[in-house]
C-alpha positions as CSV (number, residue, x, y, z in Angstrom):
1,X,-8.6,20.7,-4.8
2,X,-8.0,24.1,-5.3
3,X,-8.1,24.7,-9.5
4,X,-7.9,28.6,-9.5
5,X,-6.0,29.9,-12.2
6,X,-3.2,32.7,-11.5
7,X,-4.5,36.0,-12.1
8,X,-1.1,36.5,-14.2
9,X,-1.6,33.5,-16.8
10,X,-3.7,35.7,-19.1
11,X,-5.9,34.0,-22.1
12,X,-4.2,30.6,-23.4
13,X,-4.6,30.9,-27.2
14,X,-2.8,27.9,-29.8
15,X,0.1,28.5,-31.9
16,X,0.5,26.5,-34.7
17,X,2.4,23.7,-33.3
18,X,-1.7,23.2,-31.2
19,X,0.1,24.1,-27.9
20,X,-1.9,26.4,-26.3
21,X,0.2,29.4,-25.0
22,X,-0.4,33.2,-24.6
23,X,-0.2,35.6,-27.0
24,X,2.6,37.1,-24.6
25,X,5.2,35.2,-22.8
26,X,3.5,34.3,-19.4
27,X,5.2,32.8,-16.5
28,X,5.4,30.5,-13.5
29,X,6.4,29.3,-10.8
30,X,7.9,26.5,-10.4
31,X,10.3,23.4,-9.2
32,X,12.4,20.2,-10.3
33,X,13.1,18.0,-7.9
34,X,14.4,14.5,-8.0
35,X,12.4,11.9,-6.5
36,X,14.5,8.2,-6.6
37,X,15.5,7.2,-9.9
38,X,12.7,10.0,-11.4
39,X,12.8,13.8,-11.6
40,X,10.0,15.9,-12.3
41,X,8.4,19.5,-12.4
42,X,7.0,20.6,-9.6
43,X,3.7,23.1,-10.5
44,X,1.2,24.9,-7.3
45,X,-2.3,24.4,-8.8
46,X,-3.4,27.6,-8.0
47,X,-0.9,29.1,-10.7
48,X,-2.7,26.8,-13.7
49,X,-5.6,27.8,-16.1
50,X,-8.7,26.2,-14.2
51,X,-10.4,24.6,-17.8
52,X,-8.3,21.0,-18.3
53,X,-7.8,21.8,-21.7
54,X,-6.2,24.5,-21.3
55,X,-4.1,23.2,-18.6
56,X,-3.0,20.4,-20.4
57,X,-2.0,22.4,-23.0
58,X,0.3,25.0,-21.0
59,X,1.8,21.6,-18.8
60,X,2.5,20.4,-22.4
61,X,4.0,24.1,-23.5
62,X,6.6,23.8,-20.0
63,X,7.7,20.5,-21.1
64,X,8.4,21.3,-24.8
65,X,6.0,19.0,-25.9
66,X,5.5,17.4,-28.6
67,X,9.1,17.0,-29.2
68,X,11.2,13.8,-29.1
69,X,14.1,16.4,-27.3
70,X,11.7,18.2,-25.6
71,X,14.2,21.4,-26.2
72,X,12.1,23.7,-26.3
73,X,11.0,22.9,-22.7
74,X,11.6,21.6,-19.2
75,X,11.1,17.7,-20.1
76,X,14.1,15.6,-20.2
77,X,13.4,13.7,-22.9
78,X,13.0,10.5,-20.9
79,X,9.7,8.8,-19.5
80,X,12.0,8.9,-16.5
81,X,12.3,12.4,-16.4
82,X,9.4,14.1,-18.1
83,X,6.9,13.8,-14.9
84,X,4.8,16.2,-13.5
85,X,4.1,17.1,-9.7
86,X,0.7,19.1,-9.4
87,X,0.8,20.6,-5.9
88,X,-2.3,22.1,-3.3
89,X,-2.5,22.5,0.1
90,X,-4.9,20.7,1.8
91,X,-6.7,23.5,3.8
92,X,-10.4,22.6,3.5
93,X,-9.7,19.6,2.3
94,X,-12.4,17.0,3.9
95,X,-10.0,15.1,5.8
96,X,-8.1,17.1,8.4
97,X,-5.2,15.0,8.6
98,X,-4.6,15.2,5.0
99,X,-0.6,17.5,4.8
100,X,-1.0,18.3,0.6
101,X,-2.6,17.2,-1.8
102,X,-0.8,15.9,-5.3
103,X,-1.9,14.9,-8.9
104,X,0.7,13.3,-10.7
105,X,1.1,13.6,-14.3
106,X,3.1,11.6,-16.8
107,X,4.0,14.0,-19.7
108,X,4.4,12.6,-23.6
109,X,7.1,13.3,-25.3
110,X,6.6,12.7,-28.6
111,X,2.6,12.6,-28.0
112,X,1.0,16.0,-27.3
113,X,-0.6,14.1,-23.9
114,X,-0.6,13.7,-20.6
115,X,-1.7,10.4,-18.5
116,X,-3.2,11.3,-15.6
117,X,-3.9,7.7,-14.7
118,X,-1.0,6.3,-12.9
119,X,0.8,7.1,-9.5
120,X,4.8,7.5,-9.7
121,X,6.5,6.1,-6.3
122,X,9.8,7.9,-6.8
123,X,8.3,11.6,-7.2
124,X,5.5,11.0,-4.1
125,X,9.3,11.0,-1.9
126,X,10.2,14.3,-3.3
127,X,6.3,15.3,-2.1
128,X,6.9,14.9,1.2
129,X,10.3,16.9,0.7
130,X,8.7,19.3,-0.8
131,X,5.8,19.5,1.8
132,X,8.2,19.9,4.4
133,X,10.3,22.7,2.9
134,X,7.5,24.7,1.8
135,X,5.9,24.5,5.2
136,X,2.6,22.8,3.9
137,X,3.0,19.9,6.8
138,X,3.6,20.3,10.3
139,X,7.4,19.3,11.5
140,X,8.0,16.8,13.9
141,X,11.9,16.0,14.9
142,X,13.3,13.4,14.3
143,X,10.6,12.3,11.6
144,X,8.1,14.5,10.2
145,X,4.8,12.0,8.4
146,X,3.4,13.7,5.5
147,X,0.0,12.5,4.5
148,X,-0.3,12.5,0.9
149,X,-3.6,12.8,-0.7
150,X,-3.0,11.6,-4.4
151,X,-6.2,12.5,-6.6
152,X,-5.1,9.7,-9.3
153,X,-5.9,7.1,-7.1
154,X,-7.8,9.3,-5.1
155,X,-6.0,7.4,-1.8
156,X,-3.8,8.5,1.0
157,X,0.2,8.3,1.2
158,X,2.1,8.3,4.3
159,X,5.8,10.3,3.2
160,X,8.2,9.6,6.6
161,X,10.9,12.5,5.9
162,X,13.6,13.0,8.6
163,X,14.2,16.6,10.2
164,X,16.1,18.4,12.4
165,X,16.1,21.3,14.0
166,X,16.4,23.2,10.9
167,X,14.7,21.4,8.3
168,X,15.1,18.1,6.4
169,X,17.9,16.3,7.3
170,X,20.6,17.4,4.1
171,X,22.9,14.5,4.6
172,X,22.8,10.7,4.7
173,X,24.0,7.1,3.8
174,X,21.1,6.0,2.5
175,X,22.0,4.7,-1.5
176,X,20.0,3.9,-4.4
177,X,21.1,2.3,-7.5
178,X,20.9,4.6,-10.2
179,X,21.3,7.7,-8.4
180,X,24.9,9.0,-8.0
181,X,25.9,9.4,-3.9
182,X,23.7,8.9,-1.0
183,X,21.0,10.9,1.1
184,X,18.9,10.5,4.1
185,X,16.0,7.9,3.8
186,X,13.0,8.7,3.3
187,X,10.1,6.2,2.9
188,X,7.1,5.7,1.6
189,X,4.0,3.9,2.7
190,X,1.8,3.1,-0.2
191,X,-0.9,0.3,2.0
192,X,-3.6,2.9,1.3
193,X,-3.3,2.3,-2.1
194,X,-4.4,-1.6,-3.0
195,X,-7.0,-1.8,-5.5
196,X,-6.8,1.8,-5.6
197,X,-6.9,1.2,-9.4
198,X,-9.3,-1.9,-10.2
199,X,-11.6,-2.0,-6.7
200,X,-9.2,-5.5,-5.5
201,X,-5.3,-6.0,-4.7
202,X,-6.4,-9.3,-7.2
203,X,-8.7,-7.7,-9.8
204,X,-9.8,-11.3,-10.9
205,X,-9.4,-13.1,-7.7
206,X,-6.6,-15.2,-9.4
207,X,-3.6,-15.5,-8.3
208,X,-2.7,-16.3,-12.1
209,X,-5.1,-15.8,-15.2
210,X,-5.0,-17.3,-18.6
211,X,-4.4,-13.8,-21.6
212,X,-5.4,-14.9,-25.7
213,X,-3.2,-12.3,-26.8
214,X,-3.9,-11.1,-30.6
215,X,-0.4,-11.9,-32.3
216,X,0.7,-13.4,-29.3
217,X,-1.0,-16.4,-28.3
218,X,-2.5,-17.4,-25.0
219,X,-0.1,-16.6,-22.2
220,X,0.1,-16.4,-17.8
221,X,-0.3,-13.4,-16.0
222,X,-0.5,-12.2,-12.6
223,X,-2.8,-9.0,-12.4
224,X,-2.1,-7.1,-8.9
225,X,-2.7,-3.8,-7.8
226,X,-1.3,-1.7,-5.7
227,X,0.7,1.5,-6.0
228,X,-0.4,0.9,-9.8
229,X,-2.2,-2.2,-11.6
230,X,0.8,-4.3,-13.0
231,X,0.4,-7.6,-15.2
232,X,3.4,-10.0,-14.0
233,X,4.4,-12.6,-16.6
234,X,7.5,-14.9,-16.9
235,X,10.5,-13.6,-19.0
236,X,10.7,-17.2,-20.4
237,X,7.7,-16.7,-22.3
238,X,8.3,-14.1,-24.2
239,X,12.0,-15.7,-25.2
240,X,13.8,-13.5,-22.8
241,X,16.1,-15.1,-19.5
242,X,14.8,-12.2,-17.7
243,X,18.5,-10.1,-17.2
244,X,18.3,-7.9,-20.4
245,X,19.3,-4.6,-20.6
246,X,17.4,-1.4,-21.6
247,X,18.9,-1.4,-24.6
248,X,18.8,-4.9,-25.4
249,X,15.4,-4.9,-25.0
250,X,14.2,-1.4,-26.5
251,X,16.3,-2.4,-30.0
252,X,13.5,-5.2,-30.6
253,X,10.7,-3.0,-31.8
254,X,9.2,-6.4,-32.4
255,X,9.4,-7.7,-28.9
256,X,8.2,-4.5,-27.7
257,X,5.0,-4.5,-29.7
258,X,4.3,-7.9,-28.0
259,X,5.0,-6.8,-24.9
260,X,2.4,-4.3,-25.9
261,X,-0.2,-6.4,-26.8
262,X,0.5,-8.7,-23.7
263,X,0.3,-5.1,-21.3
264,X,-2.9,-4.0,-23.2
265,X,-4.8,-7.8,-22.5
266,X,-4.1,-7.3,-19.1
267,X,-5.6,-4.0,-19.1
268,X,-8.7,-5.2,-20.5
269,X,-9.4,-8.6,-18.1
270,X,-8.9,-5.7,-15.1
271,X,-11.5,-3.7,-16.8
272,X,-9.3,-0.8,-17.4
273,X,-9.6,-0.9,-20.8
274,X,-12.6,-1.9,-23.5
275,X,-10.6,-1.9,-26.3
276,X,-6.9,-3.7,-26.8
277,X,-5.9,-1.5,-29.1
278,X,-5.9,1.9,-27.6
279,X,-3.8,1.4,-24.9
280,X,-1.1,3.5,-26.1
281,X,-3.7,6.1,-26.5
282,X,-5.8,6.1,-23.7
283,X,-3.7,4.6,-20.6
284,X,-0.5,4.1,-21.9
285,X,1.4,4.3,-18.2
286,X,-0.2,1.5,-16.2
287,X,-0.9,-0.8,-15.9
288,X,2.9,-1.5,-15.6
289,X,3.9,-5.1,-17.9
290,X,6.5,-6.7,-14.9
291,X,8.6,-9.6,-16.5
292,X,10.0,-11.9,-14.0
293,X,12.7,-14.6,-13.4
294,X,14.5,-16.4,-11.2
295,X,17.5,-14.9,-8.9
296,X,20.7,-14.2,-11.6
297,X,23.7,-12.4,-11.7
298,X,24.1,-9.4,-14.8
299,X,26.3,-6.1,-15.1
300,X,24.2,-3.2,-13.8
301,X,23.1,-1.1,-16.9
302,X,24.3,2.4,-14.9
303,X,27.9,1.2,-13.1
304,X,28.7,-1.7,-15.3
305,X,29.5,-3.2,-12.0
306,X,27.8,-7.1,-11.2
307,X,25.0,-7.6,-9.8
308,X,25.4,-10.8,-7.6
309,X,22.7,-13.4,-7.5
310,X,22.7,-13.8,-3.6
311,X,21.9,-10.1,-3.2
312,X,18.3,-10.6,-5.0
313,X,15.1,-12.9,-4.2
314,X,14.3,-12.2,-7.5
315,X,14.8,-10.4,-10.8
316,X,12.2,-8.7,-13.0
317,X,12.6,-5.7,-15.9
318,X,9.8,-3.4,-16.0
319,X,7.8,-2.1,-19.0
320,X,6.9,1.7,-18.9
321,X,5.6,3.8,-21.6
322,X,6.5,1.5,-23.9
323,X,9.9,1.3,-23.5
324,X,11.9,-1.1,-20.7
325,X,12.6,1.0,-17.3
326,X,16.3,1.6,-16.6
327,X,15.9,1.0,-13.2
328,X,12.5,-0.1,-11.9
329,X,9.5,2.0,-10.6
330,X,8.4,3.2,-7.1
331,X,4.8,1.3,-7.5
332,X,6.3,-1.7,-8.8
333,X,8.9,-2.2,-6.0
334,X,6.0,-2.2,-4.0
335,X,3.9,-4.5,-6.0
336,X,6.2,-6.9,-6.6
337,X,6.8,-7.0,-2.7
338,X,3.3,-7.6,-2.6
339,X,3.1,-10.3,-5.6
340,X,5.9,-12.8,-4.0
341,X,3.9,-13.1,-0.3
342,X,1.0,-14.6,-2.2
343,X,0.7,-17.9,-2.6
344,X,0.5,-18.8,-6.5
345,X,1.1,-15.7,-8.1
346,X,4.5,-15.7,-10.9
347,X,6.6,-13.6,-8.3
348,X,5.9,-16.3,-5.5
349,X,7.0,-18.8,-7.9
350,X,10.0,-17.1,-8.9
351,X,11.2,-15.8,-5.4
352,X,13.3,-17.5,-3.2
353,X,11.8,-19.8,-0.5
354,X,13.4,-17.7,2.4
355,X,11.8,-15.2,1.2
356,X,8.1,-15.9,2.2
357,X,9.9,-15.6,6.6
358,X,12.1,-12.5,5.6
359,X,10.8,-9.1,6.2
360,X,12.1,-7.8,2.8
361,X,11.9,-8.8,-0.7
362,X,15.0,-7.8,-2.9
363,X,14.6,-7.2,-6.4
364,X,16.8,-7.4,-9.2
365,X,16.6,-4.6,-11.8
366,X,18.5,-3.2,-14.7
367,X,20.7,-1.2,-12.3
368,X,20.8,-3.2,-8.9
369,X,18.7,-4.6,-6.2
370,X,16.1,-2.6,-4.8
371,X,14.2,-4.0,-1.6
372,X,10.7,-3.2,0.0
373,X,8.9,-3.8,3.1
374,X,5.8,-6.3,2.8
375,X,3.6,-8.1,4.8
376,X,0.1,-9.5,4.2
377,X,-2.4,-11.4,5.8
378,X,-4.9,-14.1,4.4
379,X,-8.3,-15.1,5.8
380,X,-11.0,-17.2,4.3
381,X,-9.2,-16.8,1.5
382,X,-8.3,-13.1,1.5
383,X,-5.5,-11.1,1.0
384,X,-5.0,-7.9,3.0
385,X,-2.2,-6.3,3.3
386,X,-0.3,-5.1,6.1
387,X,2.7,-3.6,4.9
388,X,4.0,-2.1,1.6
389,X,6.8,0.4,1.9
390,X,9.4,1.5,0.4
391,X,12.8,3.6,0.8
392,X,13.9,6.2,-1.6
393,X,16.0,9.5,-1.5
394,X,15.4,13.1,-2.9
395,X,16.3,16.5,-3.5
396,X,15.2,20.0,-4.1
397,X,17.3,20.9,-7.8
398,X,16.3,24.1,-8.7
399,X,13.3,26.8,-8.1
400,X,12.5,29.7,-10.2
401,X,10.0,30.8,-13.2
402,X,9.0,28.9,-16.2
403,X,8.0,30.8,-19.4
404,X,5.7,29.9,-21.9
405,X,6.6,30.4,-25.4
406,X,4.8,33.3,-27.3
407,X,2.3,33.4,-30.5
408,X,3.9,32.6,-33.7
């Protein structure tokens, strides 16, 4: 990966907020783009200081960072939409089928960091997008594959984005809930990706493990990986039926420091963590805290509209920096998908029988139903999978030059 700085970034100095910026407004070039239910800033890596210090600390400067508004910056004040798309081409890159490479970053808000150690689903779409329309992947009409290398997980992505003659195809039917109007479909495939995180799709081998959580008690889990490590428990346990709201559940700062503590357990028994309590600080993106439930009807927290039982195999609210996802991630679609075609695990459990012959598992989130392609295999006890995609839509919002802020 190319980490040459841009010749016009200048020395990177700290103002008194510790935000490392030059002495003189310096600028860059960059993109937003929408990716699913996600938006983020799209940055070359060739335009970035090389040292990660002082990268970290001009990404942080562009967001407006630290800074629950983020108003002095890009970031949208939202774990949602204060993402970060690092992008290089892949010439020289070891593998020659390899489109771009991209490093995903997930930018604090009110913390002056950024996680490096998690994969979003909904940006990698806007990747390929982007990969197209800059030219960085070959076209192919009807359907241009972009292979993705993403140095987080440091494993391939296959982006399928539809062309035409001119470009990306502009228009299409495809919806999303949670994202006004429609587009064309593009879709991901994330199979490269399990274990990606842990070394194993089932870090433990279990299909369900036993967490003694501190201030919580002892408590079942599913730990799963792929797209991102996720610990899956039952909404039951933790005194919820499983079709809260957002704002229902981000109102209980009690609940949410359980929820917490349950997340951070989890980290530790996949060895992602030594100590419980530092999660926030050192990986406080993934692994992703997943609670399921069975299949029930609730308003959608964007339309207001129902959200009808028979639509979903099964319903489950996601946990994501710390606060409850208003619709549900890219890498948890996936995982979940993944979680309900083996046997034992809590989304098995909790998803409908029909589900196990159907090609797609439909999941219930905050905002709708969101489905994903899955299939896996299992021989001599293990689990391979076959199939883990997913359909998203995205668009190109705006290009043009970001400025740091001066010296103080």
């Amino acid at each position: 990966m190319n980490n040459g700085a841009a010749t016009d970034m200048g020395k990177i100095e700290s103002n008194s907020t510790g935000v490392a910026v030059e002495s003189v407004p310096a600028k860059l070039s960059c993109t937003i783009m929408r990716g699913g239910t996600s938006k983020a800033v799209f940055l070359r890596d060739s335009d970035l200081p090389v040292g990660a210090d002082d990268r970290e600390q001009a990404i942080l400067a562009i967001f407006g960072s630290p800074d629950r508004r983020q108003v002095d910056g890009l970031g949208g004040a939202d774990p949602l939409t204060s993402k970060l798309a690092i992008i290089a081409p892949a010439g020289g890159f070891p593998d020659a089928d390899t489109d771009v490479i991209y490093t995903f970053g997930q930018v604090g808000i009110q913390d002056a960091n950024v996680d490096w150690h998690s994969l979003c689903g909904n940006i990698t779409s806007a990747v390929g997008l982007y990969a197209v329309q800059d030219k960085l992947a070959e076209i192919t009409a009807p359907l241009t594959r972009v292979c993705v290398y993403n140095t987080n997980l440091k494993r391939k992505l296959w982006v399928e984005v539809p062309v035409d003659g001119n470009g990306p195809v502009q228009v299409g039917d495809y919806a999303i809930p949670g994202v006004p109007g429609t587009g064309p479909k593009i879709m991901i495939d994330f199979l490269a990706t399990a274990g990606a995180a842990t070394g194993n799709l089932l870090p433990t081998g279990n299909a369900v493990d036993t967490l003694d959580v501190a201030g919580v008690g002892r408590i079942e889990a599913t730990l799963l990986d792929i797209g991102n490590a996720h610990v899956f428990i039952r909404a039951s346990d933790v005194g919820l039926k499983g079709t809260e709201s957002a704002a229902e559940i981000d109102a209980d700062e009690a609940l949410r420091s359980r929820l917490e503590a349950i997340r951070a357990s989890g980290a530790v028994r996949m060895g992602m963590l030594e100590d419980a309590g530092q999660s926030v600080a050192q990986t406080p993106a993934t692994p992703i805290l997943v609670m399921v439930s069975p299949p029930a009807g609730y308003a959608s927290g964007t339309t207001g509209e129902n959200v009808q039982a028979d639509d979903m195999d099964l319903v489950a609210r996601a946990m994501f920096m710390q606060q409850m996802h208003k619709t549900y991630p890219g890498t948890s679609t996936v995982c979940t998908g993944v979680a309900a075609r083996v046997p034992g695990t809590l989304p098995y459990r909790f998803a409908r029988e029909e589900t196990r012959e159907a090609a797609s598992v439909r999941i219930g989130h905050p905002a709708g139903v969101i489905e994903t392609e899955t299939r896996i295999s299992i021989e001599n006890g293990a689990v391979e999978v076959r199939r883990a995609t997913l359909g998203r839509t995205a668009r190109r919002l705006i290009d043009g030059q970001v400025y740091l802020p001066p010296m103080k």
